[in-house]
FIKOLZA-1660 file (N, C-alpha, C; in steps of 0.1 Angstrom, whole numbers, plus 5000, padded with zeros to 4 digits):
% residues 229
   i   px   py   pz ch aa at
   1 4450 5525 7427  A  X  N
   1 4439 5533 7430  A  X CA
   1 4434 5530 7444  A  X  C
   2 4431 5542 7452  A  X  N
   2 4425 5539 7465  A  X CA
   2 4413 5536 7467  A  X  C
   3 4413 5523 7478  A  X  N
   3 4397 5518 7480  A  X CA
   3 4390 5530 7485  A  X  C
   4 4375 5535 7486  A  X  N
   4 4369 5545 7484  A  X CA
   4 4352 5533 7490  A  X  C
   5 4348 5546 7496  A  X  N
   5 4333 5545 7500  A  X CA
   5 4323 5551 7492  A  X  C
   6 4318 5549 7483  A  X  N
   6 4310 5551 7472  A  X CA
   6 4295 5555 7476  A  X  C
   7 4291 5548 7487  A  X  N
   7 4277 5551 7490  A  X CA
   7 4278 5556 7501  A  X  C
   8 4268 5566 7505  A  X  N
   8 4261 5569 7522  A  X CA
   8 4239 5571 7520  A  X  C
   9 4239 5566 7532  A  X  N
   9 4228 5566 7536  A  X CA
   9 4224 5578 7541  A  X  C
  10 4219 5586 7545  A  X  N
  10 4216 5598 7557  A  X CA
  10 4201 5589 7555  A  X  C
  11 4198 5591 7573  A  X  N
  11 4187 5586 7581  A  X CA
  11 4178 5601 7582  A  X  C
  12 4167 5602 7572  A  X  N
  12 4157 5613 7576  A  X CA
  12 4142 5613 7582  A  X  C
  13 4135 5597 7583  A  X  N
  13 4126 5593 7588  A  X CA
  13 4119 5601 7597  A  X  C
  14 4125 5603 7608  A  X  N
  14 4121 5606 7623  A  X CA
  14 4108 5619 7624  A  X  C
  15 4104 5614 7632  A  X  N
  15 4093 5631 7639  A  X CA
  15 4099 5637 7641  A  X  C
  16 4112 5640 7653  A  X  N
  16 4117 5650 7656  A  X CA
  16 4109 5655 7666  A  X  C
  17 4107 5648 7677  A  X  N
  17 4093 5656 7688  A  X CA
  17 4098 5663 7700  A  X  C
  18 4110 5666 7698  A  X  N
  18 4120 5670 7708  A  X CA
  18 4121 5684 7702  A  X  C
  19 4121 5685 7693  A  X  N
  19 4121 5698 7682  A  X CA
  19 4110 5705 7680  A  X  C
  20 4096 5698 7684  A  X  N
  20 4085 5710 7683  A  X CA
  20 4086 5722 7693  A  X  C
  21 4079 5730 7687  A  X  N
  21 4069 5731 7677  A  X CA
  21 4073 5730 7664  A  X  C
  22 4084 5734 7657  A  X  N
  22 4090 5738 7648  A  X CA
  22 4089 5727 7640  A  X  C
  23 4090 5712 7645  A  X  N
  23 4087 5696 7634  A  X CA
  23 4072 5699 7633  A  X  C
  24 4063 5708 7639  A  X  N
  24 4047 5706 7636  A  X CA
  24 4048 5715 7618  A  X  C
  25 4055 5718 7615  A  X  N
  25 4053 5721 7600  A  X CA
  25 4065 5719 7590  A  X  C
  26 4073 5715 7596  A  X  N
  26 4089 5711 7585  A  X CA
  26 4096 5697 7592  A  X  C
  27 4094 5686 7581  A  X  N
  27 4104 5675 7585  A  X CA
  27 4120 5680 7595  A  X  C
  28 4116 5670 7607  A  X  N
  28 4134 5676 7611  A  X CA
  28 4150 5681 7602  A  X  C
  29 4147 5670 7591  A  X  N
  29 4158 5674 7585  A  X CA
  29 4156 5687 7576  A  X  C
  30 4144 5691 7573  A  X  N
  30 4144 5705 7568  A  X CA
  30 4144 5717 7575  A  X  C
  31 4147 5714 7590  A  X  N
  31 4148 5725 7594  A  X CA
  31 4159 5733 7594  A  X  C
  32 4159 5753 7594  A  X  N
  32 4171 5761 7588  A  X CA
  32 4183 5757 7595  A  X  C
  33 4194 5758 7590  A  X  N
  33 4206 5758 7595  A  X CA
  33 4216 5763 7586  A  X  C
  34 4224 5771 7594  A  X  N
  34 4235 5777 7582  A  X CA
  34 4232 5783 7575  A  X  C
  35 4224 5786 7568  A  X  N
  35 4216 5793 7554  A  X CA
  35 4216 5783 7546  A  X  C
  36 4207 5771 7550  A  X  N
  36 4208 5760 7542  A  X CA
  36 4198 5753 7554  A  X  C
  37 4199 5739 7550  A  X  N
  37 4189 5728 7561  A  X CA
  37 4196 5721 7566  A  X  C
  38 4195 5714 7578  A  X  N
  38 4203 5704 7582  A  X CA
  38 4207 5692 7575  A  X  C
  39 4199 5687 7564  A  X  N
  39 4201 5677 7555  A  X CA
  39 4210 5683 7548  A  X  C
  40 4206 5691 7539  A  X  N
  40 4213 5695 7527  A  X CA
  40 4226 5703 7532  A  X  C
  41 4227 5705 7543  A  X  N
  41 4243 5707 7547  A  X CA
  41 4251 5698 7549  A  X  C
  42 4246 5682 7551  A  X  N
  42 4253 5669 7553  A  X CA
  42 4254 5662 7536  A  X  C
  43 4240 5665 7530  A  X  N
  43 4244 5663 7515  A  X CA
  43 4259 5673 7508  A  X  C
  44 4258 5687 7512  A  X  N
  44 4270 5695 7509  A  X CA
  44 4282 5688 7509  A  X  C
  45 4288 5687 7524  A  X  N
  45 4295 5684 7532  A  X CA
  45 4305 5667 7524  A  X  C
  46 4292 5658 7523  A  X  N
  46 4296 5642 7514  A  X CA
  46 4299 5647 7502  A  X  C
  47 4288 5654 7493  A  X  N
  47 4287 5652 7482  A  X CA
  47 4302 5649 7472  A  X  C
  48 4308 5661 7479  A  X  N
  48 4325 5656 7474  A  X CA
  48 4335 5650 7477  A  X  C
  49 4334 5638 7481  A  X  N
  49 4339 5626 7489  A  X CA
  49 4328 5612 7485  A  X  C
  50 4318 5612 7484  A  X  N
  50 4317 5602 7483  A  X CA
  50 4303 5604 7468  A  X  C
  51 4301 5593 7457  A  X  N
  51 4293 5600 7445  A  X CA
  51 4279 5597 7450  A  X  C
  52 4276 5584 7458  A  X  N
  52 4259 5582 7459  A  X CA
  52 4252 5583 7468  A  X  C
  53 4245 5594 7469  A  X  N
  53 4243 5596 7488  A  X CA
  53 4219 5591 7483  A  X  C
  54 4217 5588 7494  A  X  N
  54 4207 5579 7496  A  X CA
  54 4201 5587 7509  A  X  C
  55 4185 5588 7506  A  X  N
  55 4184 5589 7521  A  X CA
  55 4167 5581 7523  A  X  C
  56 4168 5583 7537  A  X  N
  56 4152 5574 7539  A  X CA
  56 4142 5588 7545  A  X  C
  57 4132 5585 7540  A  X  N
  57 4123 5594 7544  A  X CA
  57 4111 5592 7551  A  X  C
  58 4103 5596 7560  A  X  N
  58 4088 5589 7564  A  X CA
  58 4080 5602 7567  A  X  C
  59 4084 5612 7580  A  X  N
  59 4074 5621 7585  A  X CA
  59 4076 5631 7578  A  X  C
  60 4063 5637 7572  A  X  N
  60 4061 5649 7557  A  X CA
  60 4069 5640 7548  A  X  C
  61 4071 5631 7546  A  X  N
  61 4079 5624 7537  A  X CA
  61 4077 5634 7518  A  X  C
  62 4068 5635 7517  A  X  N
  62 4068 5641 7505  A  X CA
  62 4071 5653 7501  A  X  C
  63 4072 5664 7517  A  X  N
  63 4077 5676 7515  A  X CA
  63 4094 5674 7515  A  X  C
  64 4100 5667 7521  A  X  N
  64 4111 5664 7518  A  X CA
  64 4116 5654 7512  A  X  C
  65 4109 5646 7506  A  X  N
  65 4113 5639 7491  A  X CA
  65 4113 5651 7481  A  X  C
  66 4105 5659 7480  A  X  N
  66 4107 5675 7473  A  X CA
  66 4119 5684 7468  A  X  C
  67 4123 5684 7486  A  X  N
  67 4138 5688 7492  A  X CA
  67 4148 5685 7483  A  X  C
  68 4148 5671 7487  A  X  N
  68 4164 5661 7482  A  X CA
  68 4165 5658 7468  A  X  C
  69 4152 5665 7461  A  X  N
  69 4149 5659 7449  A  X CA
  69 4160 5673 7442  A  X  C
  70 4157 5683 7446  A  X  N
  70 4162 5700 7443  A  X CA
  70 4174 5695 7447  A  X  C
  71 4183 5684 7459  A  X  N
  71 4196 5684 7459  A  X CA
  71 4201 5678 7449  A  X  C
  72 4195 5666 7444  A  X  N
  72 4200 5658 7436  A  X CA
  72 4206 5646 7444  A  X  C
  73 4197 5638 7455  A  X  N
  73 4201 5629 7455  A  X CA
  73 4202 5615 7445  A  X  C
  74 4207 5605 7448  A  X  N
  74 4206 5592 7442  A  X CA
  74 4193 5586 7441  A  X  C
  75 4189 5585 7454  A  X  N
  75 4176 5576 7461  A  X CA
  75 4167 5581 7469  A  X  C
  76 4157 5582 7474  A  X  N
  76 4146 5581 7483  A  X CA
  76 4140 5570 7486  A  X  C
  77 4143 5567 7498  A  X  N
  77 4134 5550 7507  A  X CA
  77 4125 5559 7515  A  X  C
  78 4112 5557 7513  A  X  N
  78 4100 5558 7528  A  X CA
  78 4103 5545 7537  A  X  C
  79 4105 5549 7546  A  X  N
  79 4104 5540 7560  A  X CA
  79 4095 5549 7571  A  X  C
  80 4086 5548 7560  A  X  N
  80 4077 5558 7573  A  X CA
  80 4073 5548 7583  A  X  C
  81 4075 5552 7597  A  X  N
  81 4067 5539 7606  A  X CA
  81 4076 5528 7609  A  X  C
  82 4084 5526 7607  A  X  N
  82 4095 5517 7605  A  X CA
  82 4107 5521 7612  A  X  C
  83 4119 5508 7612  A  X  N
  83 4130 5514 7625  A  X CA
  83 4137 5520 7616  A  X  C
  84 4144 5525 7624  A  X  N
  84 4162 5532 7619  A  X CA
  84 4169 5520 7608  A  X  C
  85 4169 5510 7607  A  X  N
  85 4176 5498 7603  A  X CA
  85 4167 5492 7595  A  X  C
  86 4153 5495 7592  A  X  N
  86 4145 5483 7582  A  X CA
  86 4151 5486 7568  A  X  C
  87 4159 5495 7564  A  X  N
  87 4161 5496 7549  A  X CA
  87 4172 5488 7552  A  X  C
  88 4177 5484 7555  A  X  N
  88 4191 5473 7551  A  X CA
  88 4182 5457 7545  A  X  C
  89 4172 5456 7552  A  X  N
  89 4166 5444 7551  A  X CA
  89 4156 5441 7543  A  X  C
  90 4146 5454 7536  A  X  N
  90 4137 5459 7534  A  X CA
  90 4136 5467 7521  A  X  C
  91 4148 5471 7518  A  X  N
  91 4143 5480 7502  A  X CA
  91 4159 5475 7495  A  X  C
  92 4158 5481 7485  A  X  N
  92 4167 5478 7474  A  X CA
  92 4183 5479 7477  A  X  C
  93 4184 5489 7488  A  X  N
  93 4195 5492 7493  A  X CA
  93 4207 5480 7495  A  X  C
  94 4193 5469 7502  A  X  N
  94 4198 5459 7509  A  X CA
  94 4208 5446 7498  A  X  C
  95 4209 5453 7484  A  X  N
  95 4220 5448 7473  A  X CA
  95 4228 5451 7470  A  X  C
  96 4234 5466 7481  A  X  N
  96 4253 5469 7478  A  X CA
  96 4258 5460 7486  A  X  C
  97 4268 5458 7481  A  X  N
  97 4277 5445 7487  A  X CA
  97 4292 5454 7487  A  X  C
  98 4290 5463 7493  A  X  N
  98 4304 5469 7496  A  X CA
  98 4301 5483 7506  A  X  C
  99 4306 5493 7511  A  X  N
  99 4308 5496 7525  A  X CA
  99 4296 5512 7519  A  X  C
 100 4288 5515 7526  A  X  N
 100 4280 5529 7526  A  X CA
 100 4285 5535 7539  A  X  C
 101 4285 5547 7540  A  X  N
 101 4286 5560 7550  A  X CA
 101 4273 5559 7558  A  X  C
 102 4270 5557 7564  A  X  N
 102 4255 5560 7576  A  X CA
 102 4257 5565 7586  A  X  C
 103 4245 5580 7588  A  X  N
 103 4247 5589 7592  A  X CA
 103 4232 5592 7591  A  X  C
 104 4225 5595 7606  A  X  N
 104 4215 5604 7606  A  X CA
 104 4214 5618 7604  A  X  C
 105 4203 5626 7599  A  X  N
 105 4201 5644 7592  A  X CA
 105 4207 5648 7608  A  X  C
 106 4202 5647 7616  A  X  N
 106 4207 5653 7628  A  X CA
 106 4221 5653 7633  A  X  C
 107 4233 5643 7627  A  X  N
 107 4246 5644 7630  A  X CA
 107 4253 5656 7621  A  X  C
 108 4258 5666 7623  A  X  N
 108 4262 5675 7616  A  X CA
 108 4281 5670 7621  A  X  C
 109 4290 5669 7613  A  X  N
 109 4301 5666 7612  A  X CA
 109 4311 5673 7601  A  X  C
 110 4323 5670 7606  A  X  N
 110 4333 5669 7597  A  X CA
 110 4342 5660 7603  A  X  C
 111 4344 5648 7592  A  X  N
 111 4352 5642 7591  A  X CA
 111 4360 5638 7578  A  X  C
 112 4372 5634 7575  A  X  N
 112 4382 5625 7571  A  X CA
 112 4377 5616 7561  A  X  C
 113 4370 5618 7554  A  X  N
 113 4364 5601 7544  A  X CA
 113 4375 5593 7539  A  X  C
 114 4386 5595 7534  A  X  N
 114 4396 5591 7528  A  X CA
 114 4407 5583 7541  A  X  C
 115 4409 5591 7553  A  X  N
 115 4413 5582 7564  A  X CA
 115 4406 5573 7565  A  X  C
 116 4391 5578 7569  A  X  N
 116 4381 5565 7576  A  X CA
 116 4381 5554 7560  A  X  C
 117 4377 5560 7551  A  X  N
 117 4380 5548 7542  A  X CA
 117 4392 5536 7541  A  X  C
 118 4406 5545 7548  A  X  N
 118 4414 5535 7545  A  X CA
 118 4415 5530 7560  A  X  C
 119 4409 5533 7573  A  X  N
 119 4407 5526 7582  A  X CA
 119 4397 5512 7580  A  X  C
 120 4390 5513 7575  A  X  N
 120 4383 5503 7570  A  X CA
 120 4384 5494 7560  A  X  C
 121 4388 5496 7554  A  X  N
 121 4394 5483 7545  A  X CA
 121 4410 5480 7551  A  X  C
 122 4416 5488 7559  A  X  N
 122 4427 5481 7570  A  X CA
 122 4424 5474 7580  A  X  C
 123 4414 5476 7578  A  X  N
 123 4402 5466 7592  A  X CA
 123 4396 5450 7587  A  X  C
 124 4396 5452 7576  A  X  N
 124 4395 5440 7565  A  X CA
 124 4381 5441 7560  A  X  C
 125 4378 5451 7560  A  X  N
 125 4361 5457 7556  A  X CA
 125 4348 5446 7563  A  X  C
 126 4351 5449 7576  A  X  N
 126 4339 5443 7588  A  X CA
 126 4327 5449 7583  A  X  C
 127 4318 5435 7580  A  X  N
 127 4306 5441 7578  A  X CA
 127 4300 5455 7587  A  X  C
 128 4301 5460 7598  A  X  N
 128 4299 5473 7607  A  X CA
 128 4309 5481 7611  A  X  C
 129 4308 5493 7611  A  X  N
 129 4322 5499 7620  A  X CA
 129 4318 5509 7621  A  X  C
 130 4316 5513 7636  A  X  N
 130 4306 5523 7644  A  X CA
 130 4324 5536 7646  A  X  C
 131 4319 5544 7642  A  X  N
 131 4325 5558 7646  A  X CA
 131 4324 5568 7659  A  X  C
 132 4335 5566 7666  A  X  N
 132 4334 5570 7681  A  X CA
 132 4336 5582 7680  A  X  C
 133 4328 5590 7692  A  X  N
 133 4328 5604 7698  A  X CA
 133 4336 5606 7710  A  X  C
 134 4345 5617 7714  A  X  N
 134 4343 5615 7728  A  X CA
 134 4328 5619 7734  A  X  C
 135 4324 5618 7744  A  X  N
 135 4313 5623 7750  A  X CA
 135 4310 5641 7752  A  X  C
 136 4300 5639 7748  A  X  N
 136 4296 5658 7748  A  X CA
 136 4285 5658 7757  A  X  C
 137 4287 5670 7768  A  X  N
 137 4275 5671 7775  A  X CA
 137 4264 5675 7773  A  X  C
 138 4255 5671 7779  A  X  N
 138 4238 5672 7770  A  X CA
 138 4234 5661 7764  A  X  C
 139 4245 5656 7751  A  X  N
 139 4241 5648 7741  A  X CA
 139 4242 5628 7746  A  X  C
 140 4236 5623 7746  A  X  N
 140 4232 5608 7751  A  X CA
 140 4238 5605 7740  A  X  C
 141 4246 5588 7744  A  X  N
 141 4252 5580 7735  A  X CA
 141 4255 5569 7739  A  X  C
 142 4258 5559 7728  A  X  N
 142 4257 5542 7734  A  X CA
 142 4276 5544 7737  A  X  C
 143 4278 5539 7749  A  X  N
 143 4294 5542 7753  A  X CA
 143 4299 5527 7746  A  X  C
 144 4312 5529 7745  A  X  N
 144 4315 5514 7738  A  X CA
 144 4324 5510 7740  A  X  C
 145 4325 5498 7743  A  X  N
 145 4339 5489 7754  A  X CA
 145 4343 5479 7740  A  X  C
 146 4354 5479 7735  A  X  N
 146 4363 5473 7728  A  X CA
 146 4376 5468 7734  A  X  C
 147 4375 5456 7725  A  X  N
 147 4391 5446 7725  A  X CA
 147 4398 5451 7711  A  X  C
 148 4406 5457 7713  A  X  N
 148 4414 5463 7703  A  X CA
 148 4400 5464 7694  A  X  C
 149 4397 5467 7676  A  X  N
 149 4388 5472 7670  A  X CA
 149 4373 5461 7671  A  X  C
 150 4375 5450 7680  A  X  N
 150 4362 5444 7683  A  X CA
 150 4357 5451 7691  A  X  C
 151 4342 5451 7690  A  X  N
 151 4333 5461 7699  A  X CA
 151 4324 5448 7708  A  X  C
 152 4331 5449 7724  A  X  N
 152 4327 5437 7734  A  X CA
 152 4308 5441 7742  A  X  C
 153 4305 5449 7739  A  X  N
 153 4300 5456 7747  A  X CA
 153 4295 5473 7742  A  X  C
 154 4281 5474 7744  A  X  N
 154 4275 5493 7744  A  X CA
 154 4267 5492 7757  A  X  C
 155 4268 5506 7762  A  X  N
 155 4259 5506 7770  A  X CA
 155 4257 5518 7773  A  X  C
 156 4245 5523 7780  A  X  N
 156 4241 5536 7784  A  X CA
 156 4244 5542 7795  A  X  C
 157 4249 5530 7803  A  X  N
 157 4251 5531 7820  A  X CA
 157 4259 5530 7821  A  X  C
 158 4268 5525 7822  A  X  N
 158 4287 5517 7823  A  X CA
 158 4291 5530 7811  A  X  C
 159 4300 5542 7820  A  X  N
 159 4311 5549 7812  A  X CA
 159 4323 5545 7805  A  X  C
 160 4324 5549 7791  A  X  N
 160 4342 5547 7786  A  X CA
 160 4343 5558 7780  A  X  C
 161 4356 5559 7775  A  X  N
 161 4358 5572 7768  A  X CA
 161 4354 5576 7753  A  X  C
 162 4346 5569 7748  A  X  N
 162 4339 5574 7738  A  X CA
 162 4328 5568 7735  A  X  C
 163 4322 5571 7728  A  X  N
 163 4305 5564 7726  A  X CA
 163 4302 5569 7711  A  X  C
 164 4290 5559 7706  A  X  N
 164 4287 5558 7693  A  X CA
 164 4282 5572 7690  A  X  C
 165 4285 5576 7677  A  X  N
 165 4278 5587 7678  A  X CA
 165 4267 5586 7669  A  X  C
 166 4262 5575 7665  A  X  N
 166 4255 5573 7654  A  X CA
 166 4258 5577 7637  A  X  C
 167 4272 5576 7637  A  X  N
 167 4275 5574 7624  A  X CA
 167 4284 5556 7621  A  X  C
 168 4284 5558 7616  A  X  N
 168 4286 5539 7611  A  X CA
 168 4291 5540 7595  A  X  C
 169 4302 5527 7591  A  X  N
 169 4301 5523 7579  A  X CA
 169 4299 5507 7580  A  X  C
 170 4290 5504 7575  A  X  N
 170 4287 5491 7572  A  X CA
 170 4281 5486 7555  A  X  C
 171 4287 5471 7552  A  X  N
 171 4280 5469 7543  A  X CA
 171 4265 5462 7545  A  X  C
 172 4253 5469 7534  A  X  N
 172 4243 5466 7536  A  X CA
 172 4240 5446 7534  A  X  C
 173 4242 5445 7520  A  X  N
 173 4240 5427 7520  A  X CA
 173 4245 5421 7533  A  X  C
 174 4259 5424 7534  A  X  N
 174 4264 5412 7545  A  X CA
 174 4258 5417 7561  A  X  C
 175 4255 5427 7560  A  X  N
 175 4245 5426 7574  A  X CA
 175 4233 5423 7576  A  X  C
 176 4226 5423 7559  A  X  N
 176 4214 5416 7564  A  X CA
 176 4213 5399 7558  A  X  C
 177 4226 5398 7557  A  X  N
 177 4227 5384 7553  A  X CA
 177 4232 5378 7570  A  X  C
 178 4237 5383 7581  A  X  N
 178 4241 5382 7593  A  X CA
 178 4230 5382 7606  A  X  C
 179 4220 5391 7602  A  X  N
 179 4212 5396 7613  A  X CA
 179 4197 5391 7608  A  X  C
 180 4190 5390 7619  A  X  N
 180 4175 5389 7617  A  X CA
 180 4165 5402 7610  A  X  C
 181 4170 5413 7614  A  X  N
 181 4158 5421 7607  A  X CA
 181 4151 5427 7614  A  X  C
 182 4146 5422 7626  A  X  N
 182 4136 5424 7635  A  X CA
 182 4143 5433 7647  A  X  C
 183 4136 5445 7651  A  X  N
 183 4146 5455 7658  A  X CA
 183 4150 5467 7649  A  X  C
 184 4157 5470 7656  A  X  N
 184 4168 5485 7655  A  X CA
 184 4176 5483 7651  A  X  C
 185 4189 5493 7650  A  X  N
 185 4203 5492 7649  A  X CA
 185 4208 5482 7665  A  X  C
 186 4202 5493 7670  A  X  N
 186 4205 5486 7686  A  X CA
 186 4206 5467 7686  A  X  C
 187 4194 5464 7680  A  X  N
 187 4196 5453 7679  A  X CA
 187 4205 5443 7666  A  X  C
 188 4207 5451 7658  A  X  N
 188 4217 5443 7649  A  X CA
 188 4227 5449 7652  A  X  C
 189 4233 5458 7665  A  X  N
 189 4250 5456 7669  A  X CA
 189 4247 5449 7678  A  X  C
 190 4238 5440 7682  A  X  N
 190 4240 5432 7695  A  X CA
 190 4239 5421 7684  A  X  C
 191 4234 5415 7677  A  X  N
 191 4234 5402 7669  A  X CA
 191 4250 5405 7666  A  X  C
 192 4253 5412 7661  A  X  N
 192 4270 5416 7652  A  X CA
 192 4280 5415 7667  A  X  C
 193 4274 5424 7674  A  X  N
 193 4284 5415 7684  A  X CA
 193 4288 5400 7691  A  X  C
 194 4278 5397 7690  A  X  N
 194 4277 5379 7694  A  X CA
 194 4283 5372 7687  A  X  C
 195 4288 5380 7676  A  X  N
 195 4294 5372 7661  A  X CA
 195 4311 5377 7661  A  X  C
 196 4307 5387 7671  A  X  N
 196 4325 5393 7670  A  X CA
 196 4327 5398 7657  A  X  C
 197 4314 5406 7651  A  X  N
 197 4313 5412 7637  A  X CA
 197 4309 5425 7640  A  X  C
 198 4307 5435 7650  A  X  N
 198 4306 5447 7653  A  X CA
 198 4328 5453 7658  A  X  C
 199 4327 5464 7651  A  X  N
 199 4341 5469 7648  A  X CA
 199 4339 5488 7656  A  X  C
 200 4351 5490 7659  A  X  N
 200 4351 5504 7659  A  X CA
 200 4360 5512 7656  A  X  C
 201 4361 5523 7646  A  X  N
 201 4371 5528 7638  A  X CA
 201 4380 5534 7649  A  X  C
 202 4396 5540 7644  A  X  N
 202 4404 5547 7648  A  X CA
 202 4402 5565 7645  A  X  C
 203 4390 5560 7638  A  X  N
 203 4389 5574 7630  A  X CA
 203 4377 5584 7638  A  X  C
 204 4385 5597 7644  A  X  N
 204 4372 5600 7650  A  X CA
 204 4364 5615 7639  A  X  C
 205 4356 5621 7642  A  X  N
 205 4355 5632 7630  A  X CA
 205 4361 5645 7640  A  X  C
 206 4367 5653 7631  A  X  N
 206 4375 5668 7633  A  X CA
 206 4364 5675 7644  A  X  C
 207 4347 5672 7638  A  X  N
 207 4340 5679 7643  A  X CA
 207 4328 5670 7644  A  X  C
 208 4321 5673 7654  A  X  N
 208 4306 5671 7656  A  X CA
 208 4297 5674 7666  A  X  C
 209 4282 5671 7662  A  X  N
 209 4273 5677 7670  A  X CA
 209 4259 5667 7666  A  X  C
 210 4250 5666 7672  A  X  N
 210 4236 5663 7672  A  X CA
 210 4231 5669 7678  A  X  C
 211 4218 5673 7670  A  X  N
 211 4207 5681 7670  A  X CA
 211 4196 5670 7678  A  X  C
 212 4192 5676 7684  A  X  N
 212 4178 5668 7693  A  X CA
 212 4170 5679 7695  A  X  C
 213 4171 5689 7701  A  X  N
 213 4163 5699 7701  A  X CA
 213 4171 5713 7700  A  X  C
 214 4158 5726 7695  A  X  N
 214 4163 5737 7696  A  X CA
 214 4174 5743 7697  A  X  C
 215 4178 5740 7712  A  X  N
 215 4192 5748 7719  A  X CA
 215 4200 5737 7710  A  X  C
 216 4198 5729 7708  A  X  N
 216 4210 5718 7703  A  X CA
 216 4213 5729 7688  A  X  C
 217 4198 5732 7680  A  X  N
 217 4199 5735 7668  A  X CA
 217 4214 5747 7669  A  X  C
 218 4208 5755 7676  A  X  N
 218 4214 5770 7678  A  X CA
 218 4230 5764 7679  A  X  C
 219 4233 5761 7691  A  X  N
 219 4247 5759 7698  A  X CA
 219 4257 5748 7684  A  X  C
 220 4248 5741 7675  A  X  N
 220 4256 5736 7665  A  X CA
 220 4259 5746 7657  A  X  C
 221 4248 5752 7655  A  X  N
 221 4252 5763 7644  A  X CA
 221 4265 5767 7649  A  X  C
 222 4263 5773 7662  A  X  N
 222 4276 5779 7664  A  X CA
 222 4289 5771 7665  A  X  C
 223 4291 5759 7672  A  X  N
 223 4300 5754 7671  A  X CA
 223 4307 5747 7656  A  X  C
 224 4294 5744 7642  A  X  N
 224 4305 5742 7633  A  X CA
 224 4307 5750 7628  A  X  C
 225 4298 5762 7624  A  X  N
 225 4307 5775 7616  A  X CA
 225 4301 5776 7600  A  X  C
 226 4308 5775 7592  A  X  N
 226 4300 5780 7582  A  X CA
 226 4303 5765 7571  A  X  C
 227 4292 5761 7564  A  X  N
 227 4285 5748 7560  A  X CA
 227 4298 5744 7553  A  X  C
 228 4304 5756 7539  A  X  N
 228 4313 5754 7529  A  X CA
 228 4327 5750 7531  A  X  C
 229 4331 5737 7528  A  X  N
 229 4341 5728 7532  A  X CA
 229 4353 5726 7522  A  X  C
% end
């Protein structure tokens, strides 16, 4: 039987303030897309690849704990107020001890789970393994300088040929059994680096895009096409 990724996170916290007016009355991730929402097209998209999708919630937190509730997710974490990274350290999550999918509502993709799965446990299942993009114009990203799948180096300033795109598989225990807690992601791939424990897959996705604002909303729509995979 093939090793398999069982869990994903999607990151839905955020204000989204790049996106108003339109976040002044719908959580980012509920906003339309496709004939569907930006969330619930990334719940679509997993749901058949991987069984336990999880997400974190804070701003309107309750209109879209509503949402995900009508998807049928697993879980709901409020991290309202809180970083990108306090649920690894901070809620229940922080007791799988084997590899989750993590991915913010704003990454709209298609990728491979069954390659990236078997990239990852050919990697010897590193507690982190950041999924590279090449660079898209418009879209900001942490660029990433690697020694073969060690990750030496991110930076915003210093170019390479691909950058994080803010999807990751990491496991939750052994990263918060590795890192302080205190901070961002940003700062527990700089703790994971210092340890020579931040990784970067061979696996890139077929497709992607982030949403940050409006024109982003529109030009994804167009670029992925229609939600059903």
């Amino acid at each position: 039987m093939k090793e398999r990724i069982r869990h994903t996170v999607i990151l839905a916290a955020g204000r989204g303030q790049r996106l108003m007016p339109a976040t002044n009355y719908l959580p980012k991730a509920m906003l339309p897309f496709l004939q569907s929402t930006l969330v619930a097209t990334g719940i679509d998209k997993i749901r058949p690849h991987i069984d336990n999708i999880h997400v974190t919630v804070g701003y309107k937190g309750a209109m879209l704990a509503s949402h995900l509730i009508e998807h049928d997710v697993t879980s709901i974490h409020n991290t309202d107020g809180k970083t990108n990274s306090w649920w690894i350290h901070n809620t229940l999550l922080r007791c799988i001890d084997e590899p989750v999918f993590v991915l913010t509502c704003d990454n709209v993709t298609d990728i491979d789970f069954a390659e990236l799965a078997a990239d990852y446990f050919g990697l010897g299942a590193p507690p982190c393994l950041l999924v590279p993009v090449e660079p898209v114009a418009g879209l900001d990203g942490d660029y990433i300088f690697h020694d073969g799948p060690v990750v030496t180096k991110l930076s915003r300033s210093e170019q390479a040929p691909t950058y994080a795109s803010g999807i990751q598989v990491l496991n939750p225990a052994r990263v918060a059994a590795m890192t302080s807690g205190d901070g961002d992601f940003g700062d527990i791939w700089r703790e994971l680096i210092a340890q020579r424990q931040l990784y970067v897959s061979r696996v890139k996705p077929e497709k992607w895009y982030s949403v940050d604002t409006l024109e982003h909303l529109e030009l994804c729509a167009q670029l992925m096409g229609s939600p059903a995979q």
